[in-house]
C-alpha positions as CSV (number, residue, x, y, z in Angstrom):
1,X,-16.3,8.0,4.7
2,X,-14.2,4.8,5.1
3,X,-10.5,4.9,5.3
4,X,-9.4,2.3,3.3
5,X,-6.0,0.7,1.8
6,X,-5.0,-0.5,-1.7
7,X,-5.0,-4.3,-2.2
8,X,-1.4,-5.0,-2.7
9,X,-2.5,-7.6,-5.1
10,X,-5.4,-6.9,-6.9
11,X,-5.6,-3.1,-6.1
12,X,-9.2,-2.8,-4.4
13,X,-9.6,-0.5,-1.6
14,X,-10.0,-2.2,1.7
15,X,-11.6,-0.6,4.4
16,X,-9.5,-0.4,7.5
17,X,-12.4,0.1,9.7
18,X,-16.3,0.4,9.5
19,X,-18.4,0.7,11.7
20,X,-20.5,-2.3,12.9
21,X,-18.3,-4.8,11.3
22,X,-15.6,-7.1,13.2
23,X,-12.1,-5.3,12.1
24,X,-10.6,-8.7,12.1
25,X,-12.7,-9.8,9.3
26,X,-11.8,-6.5,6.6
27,X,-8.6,-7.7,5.6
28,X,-8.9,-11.0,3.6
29,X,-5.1,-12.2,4.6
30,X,-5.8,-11.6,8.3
31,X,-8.9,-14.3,7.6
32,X,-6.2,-16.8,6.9
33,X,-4.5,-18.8,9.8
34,X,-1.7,-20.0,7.1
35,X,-0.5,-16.0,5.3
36,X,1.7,-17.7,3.2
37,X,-1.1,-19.6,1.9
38,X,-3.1,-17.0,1.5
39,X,-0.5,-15.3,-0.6
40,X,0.2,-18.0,-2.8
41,X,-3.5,-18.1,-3.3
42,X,-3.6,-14.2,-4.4
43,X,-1.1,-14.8,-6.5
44,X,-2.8,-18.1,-7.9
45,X,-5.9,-16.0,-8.3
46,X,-3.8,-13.0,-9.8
47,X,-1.8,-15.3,-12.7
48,X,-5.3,-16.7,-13.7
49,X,-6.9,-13.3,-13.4
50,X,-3.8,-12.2,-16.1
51,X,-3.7,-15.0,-17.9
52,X,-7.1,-14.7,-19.1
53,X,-7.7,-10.6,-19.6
54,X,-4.7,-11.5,-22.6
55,X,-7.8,-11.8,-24.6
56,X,-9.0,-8.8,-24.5
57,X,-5.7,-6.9,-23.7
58,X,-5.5,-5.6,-27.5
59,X,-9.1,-4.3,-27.2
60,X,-9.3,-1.7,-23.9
61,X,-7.5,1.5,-23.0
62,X,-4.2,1.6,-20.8
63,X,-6.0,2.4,-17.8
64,X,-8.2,-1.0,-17.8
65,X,-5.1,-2.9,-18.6
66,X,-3.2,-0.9,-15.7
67,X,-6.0,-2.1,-13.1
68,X,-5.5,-5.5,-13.2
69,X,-3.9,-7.4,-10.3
70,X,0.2,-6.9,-9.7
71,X,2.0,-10.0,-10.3
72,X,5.6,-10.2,-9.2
């Protein structure tokens, strides 16, 4: 088992360690030199994410609708 955190964007767990693989690579925003790019980029990637489920919104339960990304 993998401990692992939620995405504070989109929500996906993230491991905080596994073995064999390079700890400094398992959180996406700790790829970035620039964070407050990467941030703008989540929430770039978040708005469009949003922007185009409104389509099928009207069509799937609560709980699919409550898994999409966290804007704001």
């Amino acid at each position: 088992m993998v401990n692992t955190q939620a995405h504070p964007t989109f929500g996906v767990a993230v491991p905080s360690a596994c073995p064999g693989v390079p700890a400094g690579i398992l959180d996406p925003r700790g790829t970035w030199a620039d964070k407050d790019a990467y941030d703008a980029q989540a929430r770039k990637v978040a708005a469009m994410f949003a922007d185009n489920f409104e389509a099928f919104a009207g069509i799937v339960p609560e709980e699919v609708r409550a898994a999409g990304p966290r804007l704001g």
